[in-house]
BAFI-3210 file (N, C-alpha, C; in Angstrom, 3 decimals, decimal comma, padded with zeros to 6 digits):
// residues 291
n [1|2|3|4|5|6|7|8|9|10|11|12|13|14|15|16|17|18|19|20|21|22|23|24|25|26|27|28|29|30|31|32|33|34|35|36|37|38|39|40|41|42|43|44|45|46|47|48|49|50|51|52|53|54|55|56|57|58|59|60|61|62|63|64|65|66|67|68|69|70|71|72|73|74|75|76|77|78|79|80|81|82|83|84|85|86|87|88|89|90|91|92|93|94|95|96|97|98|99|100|101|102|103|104|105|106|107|108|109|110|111|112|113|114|115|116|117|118|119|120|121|122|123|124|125|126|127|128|129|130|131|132|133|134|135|136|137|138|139|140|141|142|143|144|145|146|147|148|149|150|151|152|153|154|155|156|157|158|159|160|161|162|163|164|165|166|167|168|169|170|171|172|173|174|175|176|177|178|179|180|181|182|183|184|185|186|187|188|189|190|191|192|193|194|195|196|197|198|199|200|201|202|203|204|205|206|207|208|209|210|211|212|213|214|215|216|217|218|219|220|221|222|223|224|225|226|227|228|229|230|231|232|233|234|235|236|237|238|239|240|241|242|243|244|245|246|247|248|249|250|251|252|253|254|255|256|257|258|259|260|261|262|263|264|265|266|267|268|269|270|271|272|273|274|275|276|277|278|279|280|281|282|283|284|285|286|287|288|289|290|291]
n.u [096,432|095,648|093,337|091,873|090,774|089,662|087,183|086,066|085,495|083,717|081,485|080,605|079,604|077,331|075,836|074,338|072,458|071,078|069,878|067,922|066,599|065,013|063,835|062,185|060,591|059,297|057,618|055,626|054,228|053,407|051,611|049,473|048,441|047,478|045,800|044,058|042,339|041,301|039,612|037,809|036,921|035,158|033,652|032,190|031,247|029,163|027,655|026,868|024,591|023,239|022,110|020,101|018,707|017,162|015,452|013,991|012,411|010,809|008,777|005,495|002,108|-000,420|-003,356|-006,864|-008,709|-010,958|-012,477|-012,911|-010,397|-008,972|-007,659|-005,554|-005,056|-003,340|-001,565|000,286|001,319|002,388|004,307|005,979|006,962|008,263|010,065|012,018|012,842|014,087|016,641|017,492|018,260|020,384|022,313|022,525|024,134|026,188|027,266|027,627|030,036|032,088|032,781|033,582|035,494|037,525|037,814|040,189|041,243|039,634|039,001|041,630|041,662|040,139|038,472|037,430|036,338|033,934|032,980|032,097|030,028|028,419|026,987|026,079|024,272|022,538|021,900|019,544|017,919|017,083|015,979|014,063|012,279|011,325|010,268|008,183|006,953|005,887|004,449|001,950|001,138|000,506|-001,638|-003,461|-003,998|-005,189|-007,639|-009,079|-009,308|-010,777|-013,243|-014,317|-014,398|-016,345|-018,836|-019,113|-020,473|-023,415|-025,027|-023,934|-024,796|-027,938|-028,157|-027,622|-029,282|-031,705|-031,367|-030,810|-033,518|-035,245|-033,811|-034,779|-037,666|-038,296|-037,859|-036,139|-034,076|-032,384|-029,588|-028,289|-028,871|-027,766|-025,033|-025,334|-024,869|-022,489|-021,382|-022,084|-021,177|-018,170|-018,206|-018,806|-016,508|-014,594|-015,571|-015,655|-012,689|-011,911|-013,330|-011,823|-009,158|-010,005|-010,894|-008,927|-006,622|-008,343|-007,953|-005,170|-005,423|-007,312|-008,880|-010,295|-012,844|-015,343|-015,852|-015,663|-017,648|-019,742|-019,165|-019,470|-022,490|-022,754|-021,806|-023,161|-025,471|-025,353|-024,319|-026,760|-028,044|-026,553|-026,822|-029,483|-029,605|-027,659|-029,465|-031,912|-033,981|-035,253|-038,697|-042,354|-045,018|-047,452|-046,262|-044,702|-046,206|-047,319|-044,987|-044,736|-047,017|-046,588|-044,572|-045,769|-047,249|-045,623|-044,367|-046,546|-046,895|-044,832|-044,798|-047,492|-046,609|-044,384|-046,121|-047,266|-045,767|-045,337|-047,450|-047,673|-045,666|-046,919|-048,606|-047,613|-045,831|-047,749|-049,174|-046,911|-046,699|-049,436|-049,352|-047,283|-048,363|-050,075|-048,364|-047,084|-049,627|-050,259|-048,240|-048,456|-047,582|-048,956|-050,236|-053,021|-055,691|-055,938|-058,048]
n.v [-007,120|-008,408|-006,896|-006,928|-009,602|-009,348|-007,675|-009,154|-011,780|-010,511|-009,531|-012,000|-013,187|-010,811|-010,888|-013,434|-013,314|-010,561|-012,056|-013,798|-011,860|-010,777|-012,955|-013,778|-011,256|-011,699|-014,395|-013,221|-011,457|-013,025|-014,406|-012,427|-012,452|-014,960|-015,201|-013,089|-014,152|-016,737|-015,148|-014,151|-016,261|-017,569|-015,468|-015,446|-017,792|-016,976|-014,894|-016,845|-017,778|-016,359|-015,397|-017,201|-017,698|-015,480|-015,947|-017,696|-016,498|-014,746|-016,118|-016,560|-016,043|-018,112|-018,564|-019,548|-016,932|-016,502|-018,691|-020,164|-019,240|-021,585|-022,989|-025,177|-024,333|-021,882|-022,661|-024,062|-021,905|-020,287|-022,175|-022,286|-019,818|-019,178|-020,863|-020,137|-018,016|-018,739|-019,949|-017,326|-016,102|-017,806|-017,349|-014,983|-014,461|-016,828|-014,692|-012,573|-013,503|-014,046|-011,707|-010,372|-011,276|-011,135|-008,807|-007,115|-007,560|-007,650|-004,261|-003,614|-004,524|-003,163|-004,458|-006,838|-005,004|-003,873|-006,395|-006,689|-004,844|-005,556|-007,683|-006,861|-005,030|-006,804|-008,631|-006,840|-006,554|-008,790|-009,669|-007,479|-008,228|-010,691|-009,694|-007,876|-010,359|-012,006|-009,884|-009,636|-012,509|-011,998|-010,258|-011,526|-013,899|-012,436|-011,445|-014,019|-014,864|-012,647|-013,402|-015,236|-014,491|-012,399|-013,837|-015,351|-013,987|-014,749|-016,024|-014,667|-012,584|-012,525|-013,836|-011,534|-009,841|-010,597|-010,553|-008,299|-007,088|-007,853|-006,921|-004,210|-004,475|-003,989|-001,467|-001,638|-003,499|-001,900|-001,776|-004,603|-004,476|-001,851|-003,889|-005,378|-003,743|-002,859|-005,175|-006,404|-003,879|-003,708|-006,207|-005,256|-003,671|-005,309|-006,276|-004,581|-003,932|-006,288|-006,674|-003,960|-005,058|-006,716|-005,086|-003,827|-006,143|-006,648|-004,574|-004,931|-007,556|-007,880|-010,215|-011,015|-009,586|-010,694|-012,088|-010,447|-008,967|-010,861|-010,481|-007,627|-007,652|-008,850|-007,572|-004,923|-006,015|-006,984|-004,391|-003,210|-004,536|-003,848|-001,321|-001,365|-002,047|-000,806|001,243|000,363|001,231|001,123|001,443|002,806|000,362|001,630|003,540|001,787|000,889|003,284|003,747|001,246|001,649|004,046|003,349|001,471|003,211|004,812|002,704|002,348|005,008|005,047|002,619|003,491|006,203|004,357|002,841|005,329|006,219|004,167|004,258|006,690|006,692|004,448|005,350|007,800|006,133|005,212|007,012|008,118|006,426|006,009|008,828|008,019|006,573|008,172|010,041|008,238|007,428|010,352|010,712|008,796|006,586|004,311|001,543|000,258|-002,024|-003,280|-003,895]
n.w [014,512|016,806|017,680|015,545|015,889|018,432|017,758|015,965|017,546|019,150|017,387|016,897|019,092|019,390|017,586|017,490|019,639|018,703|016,249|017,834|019,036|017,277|016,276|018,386|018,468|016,187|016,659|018,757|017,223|015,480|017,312|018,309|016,107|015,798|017,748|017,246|014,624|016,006|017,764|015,937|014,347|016,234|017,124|014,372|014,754|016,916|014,999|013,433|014,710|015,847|013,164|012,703|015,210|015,208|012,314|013,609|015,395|014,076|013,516|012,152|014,063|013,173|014,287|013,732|013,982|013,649|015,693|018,684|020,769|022,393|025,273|024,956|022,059|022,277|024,279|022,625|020,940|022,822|024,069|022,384|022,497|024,646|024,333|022,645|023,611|026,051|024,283|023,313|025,884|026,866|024,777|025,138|027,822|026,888|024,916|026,377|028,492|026,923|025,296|026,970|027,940|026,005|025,500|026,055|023,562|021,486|021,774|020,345|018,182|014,423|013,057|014,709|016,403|014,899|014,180|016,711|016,988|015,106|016,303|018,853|017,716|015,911|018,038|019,608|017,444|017,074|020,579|019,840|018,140|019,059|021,752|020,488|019,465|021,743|023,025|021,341|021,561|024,367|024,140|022,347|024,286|026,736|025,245|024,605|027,221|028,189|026,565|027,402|030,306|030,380|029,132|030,923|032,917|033,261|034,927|037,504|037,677|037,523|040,358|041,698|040,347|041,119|044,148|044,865|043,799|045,671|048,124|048,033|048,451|051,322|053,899|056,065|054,865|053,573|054,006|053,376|050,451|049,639|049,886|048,372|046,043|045,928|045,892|043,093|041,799|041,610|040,383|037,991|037,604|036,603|034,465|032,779|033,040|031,624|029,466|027,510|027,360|025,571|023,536|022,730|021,566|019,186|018,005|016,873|016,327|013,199|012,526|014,466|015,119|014,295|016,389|018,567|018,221|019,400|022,144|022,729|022,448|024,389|026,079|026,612|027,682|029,995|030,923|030,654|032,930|035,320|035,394|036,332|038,248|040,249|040,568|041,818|044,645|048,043|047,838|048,109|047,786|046,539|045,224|043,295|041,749|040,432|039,076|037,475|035,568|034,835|032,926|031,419|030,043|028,848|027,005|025,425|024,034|022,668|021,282|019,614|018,271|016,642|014,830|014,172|012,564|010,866|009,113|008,131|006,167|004,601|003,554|002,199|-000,102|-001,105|-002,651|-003,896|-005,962|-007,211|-008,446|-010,003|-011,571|-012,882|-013,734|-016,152|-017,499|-018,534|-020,137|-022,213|-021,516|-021,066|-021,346|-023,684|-023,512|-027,099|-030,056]
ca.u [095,865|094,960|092,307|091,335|090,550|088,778|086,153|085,392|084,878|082,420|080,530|079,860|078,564|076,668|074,699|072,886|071,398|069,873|069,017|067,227|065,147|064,116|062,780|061,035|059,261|058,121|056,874|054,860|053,278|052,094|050,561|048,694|047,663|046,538|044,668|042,711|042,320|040,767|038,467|037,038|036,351|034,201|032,389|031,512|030,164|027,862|026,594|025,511|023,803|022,056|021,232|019,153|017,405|015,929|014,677|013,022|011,875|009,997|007,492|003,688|001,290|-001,297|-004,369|-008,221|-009,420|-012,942|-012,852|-012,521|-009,241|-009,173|-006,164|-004,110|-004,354|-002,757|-000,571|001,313|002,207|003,128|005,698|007,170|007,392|009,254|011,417|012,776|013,488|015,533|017,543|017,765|018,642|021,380|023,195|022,702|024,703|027,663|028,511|028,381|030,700|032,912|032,978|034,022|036,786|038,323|037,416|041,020|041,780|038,508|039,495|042,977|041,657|039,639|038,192|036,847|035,444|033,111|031,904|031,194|029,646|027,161|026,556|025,611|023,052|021,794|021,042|018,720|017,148|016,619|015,440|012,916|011,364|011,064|008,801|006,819|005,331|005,097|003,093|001,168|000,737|-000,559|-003,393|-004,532|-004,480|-006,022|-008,655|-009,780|-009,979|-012,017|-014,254|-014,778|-014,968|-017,722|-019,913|-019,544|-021,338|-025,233|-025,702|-024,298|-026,092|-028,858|-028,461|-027,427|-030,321|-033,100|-031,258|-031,393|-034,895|-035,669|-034,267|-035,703|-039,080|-038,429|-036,498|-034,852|-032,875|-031,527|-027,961|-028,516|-029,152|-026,144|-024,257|-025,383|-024,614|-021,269|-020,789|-022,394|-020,197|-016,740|-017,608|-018,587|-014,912|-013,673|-016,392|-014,828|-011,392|-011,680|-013,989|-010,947|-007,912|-010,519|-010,664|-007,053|-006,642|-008,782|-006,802|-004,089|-006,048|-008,740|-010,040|-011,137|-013,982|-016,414|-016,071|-016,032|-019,183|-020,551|-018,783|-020,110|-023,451|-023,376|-020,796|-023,796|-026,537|-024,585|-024,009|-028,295|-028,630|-025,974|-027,379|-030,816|-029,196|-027,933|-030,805|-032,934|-034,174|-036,728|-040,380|-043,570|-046,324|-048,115|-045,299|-044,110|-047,536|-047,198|-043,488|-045,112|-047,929|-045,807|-043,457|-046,663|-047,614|-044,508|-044,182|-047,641|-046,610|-043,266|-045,725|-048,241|-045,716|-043,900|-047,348|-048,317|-044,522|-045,253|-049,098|-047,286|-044,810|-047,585|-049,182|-047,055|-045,926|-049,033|-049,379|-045,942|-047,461|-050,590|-048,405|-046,393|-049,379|-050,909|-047,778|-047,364|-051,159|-050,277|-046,962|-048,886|-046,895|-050,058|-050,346|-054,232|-055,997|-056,471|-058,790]
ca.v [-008,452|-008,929|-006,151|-007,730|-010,541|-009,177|-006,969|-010,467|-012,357|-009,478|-009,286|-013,092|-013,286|-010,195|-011,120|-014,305|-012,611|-009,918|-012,539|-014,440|-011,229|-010,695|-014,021|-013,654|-010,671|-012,081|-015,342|-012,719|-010,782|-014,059|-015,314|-011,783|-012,478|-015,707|-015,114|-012,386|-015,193|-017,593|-014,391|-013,896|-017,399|-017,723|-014,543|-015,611|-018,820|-016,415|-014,301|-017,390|-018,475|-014,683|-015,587|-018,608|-016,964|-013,824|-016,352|-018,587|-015,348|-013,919|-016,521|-015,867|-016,465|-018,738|-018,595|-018,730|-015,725|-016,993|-019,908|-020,194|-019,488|-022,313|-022,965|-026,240|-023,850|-020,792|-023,426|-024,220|-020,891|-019,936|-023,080|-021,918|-018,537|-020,035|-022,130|-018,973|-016,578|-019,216|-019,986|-016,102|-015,890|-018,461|-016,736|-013,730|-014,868|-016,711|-013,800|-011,387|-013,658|-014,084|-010,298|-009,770|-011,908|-011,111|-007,046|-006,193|-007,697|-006,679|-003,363|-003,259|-004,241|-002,783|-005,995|-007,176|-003,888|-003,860|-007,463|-006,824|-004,060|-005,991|-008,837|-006,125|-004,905|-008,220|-009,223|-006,159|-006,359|-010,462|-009,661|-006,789|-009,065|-011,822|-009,213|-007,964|-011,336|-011,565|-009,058|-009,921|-013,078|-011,949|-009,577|-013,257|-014,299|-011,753|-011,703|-015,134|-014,403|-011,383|-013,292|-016,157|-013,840|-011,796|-014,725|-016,294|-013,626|-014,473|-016,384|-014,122|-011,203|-012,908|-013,742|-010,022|-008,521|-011,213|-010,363|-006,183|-006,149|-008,673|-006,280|-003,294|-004,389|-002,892|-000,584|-002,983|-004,140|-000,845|-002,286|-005,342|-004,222|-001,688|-004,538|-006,258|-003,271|-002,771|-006,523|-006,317|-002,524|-004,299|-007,248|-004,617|-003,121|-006,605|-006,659|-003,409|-004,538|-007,010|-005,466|-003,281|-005,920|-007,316|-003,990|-003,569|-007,056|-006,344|-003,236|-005,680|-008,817|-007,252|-011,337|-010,941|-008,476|-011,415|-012,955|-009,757|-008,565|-011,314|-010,164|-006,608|-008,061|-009,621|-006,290|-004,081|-006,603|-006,943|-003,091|-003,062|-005,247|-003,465|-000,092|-001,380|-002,953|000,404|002,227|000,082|001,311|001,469|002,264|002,041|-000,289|003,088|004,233|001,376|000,581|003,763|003,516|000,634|002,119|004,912|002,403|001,025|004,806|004,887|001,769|002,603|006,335|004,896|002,205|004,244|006,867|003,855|002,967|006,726|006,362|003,177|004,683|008,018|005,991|003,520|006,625|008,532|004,946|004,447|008,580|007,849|005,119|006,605|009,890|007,459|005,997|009,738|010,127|007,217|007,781|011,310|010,932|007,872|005,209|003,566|000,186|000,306|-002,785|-003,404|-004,774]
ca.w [014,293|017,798|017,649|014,537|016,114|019,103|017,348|015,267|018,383|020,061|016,896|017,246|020,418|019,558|015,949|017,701|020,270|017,557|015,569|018,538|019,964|016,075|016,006|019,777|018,282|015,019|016,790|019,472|016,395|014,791|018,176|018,603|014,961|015,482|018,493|016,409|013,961|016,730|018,141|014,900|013,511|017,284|016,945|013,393|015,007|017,269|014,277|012,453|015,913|015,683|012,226|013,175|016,057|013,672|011,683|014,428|016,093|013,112|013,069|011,902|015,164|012,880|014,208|013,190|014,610|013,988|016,137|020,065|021,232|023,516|026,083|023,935|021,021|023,317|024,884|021,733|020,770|024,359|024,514|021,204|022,448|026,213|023,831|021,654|025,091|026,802|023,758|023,381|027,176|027,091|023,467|025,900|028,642|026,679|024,308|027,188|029,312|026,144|024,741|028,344|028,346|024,842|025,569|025,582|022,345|020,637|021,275|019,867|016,163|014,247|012,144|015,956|017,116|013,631|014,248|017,778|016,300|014,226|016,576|019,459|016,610|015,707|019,301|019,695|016,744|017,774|021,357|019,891|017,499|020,176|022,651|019,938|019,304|022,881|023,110|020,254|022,185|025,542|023,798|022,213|025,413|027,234|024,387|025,110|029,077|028,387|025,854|028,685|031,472|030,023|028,977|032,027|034,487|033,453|036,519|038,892|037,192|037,643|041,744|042,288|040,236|042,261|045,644|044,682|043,937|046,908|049,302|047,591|049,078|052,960|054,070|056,530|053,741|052,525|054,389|052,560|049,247|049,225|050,080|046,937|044,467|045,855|044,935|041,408|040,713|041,702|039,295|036,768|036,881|035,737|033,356|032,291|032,458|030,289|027,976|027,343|026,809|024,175|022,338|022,262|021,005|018,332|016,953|016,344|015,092|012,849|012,530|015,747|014,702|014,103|017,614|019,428|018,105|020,396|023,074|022,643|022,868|025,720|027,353|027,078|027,835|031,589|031,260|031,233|034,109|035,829|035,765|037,091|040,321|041,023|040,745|042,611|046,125|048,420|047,329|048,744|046,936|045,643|044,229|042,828|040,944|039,489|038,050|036,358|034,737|034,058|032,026|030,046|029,152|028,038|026,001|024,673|023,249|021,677|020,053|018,875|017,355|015,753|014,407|013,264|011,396|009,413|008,387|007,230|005,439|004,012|002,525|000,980|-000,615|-002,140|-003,290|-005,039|-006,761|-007,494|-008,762|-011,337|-012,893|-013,518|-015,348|-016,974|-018,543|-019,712|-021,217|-023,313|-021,429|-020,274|-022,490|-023,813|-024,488|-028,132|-030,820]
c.u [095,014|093,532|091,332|090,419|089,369|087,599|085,421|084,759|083,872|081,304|080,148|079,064|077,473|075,289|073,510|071,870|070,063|069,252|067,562|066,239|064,588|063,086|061,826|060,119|058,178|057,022|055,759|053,621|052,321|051,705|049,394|047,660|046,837|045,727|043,440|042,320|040,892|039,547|037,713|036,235|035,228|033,296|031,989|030,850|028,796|027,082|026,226|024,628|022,541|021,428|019,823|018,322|016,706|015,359|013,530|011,713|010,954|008,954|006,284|002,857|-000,184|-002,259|-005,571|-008,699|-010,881|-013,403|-012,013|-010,983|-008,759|-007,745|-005,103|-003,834|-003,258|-001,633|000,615|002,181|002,986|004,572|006,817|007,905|008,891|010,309|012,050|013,464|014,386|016,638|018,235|018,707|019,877|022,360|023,516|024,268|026,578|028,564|028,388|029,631|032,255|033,422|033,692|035,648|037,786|038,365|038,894|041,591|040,587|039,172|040,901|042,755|040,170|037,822|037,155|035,549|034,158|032,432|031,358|030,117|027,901|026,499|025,762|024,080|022,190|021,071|019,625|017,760|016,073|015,347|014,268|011,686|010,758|010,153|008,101|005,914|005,274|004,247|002,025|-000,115|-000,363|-002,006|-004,066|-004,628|-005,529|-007,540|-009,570|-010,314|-011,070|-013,263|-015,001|-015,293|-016,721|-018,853|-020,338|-020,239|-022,710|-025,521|-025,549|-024,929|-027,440|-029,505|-028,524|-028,747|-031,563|-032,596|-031,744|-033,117|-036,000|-035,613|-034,495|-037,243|-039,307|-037,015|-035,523|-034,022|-032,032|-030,071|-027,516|-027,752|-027,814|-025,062|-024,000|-025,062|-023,592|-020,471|-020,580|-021,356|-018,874|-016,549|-018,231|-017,289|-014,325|-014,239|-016,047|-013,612|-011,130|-011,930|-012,578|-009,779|-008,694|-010,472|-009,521|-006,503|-007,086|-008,404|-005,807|-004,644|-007,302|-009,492|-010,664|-012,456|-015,270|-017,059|-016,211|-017,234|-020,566|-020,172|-019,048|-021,438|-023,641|-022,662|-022,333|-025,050|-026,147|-024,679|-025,893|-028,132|-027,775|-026,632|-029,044|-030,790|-028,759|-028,389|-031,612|-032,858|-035,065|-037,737|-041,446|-044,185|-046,908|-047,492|-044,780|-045,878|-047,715|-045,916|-044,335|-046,176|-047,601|-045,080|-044,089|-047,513|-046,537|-044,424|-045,280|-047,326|-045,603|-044,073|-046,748|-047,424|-045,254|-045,477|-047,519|-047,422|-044,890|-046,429|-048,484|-046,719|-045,932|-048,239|-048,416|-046,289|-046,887|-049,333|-048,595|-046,221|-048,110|-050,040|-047,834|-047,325|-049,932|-050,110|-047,570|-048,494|-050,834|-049,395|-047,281|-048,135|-047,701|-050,639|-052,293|-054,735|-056,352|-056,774|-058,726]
c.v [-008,880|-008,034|-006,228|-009,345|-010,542|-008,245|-008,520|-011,646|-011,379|-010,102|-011,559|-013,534|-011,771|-010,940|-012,514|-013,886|-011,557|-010,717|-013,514|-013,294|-010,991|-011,746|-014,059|-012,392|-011,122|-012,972|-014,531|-011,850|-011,987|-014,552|-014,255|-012,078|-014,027|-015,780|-013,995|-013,155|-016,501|-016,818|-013,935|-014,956|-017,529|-016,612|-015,040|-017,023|-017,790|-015,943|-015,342|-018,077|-017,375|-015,072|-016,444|-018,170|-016,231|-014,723|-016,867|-017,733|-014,250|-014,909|-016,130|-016,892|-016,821|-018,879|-018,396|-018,171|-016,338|-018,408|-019,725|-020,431|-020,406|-022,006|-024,022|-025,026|-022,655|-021,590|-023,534|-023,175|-020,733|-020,692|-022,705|-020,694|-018,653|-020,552|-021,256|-018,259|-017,574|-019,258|-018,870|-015,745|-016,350|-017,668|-015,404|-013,905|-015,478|-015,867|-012,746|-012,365|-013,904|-012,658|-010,027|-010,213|-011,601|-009,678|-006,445|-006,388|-007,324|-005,111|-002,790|-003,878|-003,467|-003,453|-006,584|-006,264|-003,849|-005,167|-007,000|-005,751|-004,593|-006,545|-008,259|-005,919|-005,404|-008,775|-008,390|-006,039|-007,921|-009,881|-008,398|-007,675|-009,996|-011,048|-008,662|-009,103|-012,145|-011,144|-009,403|-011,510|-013,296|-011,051|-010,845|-013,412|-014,029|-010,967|-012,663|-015,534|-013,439|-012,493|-014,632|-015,771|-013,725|-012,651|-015,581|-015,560|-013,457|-014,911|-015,987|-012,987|-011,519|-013,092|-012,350|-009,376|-009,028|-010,389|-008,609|-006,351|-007,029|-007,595|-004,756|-003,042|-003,536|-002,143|-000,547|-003,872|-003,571|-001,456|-003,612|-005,057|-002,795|-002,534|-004,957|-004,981|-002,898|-003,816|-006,272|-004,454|-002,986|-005,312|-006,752|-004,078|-004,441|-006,701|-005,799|-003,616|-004,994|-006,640|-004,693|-003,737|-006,097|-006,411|-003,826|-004,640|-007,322|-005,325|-004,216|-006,684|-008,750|-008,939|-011,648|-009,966|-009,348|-011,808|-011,601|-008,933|-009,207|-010,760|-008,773|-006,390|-008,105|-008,509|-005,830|-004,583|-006,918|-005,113|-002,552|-003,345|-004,444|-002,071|-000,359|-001,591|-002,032|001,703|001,720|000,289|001,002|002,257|001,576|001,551|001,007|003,223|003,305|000,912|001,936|004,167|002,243|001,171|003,141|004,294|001,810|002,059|004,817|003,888|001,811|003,264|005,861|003,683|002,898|005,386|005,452|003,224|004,165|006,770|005,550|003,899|005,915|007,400|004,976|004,657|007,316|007,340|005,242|006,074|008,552|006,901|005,720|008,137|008,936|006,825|006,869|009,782|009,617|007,398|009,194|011,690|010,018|006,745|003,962|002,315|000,281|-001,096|-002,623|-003,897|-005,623]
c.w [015,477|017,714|016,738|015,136|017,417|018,515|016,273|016,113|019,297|018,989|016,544|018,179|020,742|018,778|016,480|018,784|019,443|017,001|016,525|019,016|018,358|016,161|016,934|018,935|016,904|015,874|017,987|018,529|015,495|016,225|018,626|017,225|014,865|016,650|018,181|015,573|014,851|017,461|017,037|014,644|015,242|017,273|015,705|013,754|015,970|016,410|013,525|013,465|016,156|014,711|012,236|014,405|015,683|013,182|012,510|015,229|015,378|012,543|013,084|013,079|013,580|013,582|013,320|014,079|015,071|014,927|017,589|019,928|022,842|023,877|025,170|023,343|021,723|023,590|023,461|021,229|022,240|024,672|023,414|021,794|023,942|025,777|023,550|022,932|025,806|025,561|023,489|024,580|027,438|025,846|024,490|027,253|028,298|025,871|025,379|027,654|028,011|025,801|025,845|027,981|027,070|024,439|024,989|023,929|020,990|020,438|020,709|018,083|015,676|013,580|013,457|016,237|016,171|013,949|015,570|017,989|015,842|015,011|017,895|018,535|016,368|016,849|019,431|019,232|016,931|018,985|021,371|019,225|018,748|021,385|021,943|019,315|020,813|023,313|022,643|021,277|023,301|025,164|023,175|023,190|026,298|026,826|024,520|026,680|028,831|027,852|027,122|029,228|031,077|029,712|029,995|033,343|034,062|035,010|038,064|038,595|037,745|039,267|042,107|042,008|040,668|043,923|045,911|045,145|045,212|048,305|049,053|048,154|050,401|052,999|055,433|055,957|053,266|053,099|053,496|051,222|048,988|049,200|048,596|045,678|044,745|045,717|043,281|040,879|041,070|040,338|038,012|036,474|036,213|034,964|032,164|031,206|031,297|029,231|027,090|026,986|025,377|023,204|021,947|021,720|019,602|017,413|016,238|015,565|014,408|012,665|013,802|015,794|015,030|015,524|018,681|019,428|019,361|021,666|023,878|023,423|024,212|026,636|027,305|027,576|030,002|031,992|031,789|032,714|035,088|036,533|036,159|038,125|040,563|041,446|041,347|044,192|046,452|047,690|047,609|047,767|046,216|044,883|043,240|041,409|039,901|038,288|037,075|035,606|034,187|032,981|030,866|029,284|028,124|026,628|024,894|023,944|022,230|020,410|019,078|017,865|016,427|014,375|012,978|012,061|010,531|008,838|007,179|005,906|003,913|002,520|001,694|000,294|-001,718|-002,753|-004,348|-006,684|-007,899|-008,773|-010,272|-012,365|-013,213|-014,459|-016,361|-018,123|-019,090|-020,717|-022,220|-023,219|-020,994|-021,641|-021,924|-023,871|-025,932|-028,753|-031,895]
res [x|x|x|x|x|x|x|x|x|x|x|x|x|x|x|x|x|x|x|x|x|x|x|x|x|x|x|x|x|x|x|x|x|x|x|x|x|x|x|x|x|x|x|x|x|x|x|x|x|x|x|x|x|x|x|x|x|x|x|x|x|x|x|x|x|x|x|x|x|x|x|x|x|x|x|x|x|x|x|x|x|x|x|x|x|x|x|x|x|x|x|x|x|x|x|x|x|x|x|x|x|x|x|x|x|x|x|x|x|x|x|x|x|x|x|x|x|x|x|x|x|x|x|x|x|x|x|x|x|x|x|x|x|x|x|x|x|x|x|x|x|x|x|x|x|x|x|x|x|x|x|x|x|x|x|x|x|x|x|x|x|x|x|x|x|x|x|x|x|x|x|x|x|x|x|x|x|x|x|x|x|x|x|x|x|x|x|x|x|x|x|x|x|x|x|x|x|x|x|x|x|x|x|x|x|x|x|x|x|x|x|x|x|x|x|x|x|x|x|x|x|x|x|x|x|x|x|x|x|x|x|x|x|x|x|x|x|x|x|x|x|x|x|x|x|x|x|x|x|x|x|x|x|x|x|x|x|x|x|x|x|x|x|x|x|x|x|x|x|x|x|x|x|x|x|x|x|x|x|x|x|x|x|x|x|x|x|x|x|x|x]
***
């Protein structure tokens, strides 16, 4: 009886302890489960914060091509584009410092590892969109510098290629006058330069075709003047009297040929002619008067 009695008092002061570490581990498996619970529903607030940047970040750069790309219009995209990269920059910043901090429990599900998965994905695909219309951006930009630049060097074209052929006259100037075409071939490389953003600008925005045509213009109309300022040297009066009369031989021959071309042209014209009304009259297509 007594032994009866002690195996009934053990197993009392055993059974609440079991039943108390049961309950410690359930209530530890629902607090791992609801802190996966609480790291989910917050990453699913970042991916709909991703969602909303892709969209904002896939806007169409509106411009008219055909019409000066002044600085406001430039300015407005530019502030849109400043607005999108910080808000990008800052999403950047609190899901790293978050992913960080919730790392070990990300990787212990599987459900986690898969979103952080996507939302990795999503950023990338965000922050590529967001520098290709960047890009897109600075070739407008650097489109509208070029088309400036280039229109804006008549008037030093103009001092360089008076000062050239000024000290062209003696040949106490030749120090001079290199001076001046190693000015004017420096501010042909920028003339260059630019030239060259503008073409590459133009691959991308074929409505830019219209406006760089002018720009063309006026590249190789600089590219003339260019290559005369560094060909000009010294030359004595003699010599230089006959470079010009050489130049109006010239201009003469290229007239007279264009000349001998239209005459040829005029003629066999009027042979053709002449030729269609022969046939005309013998095939009996030649309307007679009649009585």
């Amino acid at each position: 009886m007594i032994k009866k009695l002690l195996i009934a008092m053990l197993l009392w002061s055993v059974l609440p302890s079991a039943v108390w570490a049961q309950d410690v581990e359930m209530s530890a498996e629902e607090e791992i489960d609801s802190t996966y619970a609480d790291i989910n529903a917050r990453m699913m607030q970042f991916q709909e914060e991703l969602i909303q940047l892709s969209a904002l970040s896939r806007f169409r750069i509106d411009i008219d091509m055909e019409m000066p790309l002044t600085e406001p219009l430039l300015n407005v995209v530019d502030k849109r584009l400043k607005s999108l990269s910080i808000a990008v920059n800052s999403f950047a910043s609190r899901w790293e410092a978050y992913s960080q901090a919730q790392q070990i429990y990300i990787a212990e599900n599987d459900s986690l590892l898969n979103k952080l998965a996507q939302i990795q994905q999503m950023q990338q695909m965000v922050t590529d969109t967001l520098a290709s219309r960047q890009q897109l951006f600075e070739h407008l930009s650097d489109f509208a510098k070029a088309e400036v630049f280039i229109w804006g060097q008549d008037k030093k074209y103009q001092r360089l290629y008076k000062l050239a052929m000024e000290y062209s006259l003696s040949p106490k100037l030749a120090a001079k006058l290199e001076k001046v075409k190693a000015e004017e071939q420096a501010l042909f490389a920028d003339v260059e330069k630019h030239f060259g953003k503008a073409k590459e600008a133009v691959e991308l925005f074929a409505g830019l075709q219209l406006r760089m045509k002018g720009v063309e213009e006026k590249y190789y109309q600089l590219q003339t003047v260019s290559a005369k300022i560094q060909e000009m040297e010294y030359k004595p009066f003699i010599q230089r009297i006959k470079d010009y009369l050489m130049g109006l031989a010239a201009v003469a021959i290229i007239l007279m040929f264009v000349n001998m071309v239209r005459s040829k042209l005029k003629a066999l014209k009027a042979a053709r002619e002449q030729a269609q009304k022969m046939s005309e009259m013998l095939n009996g297509d030649h309307k007679y008067p009649t009585i």
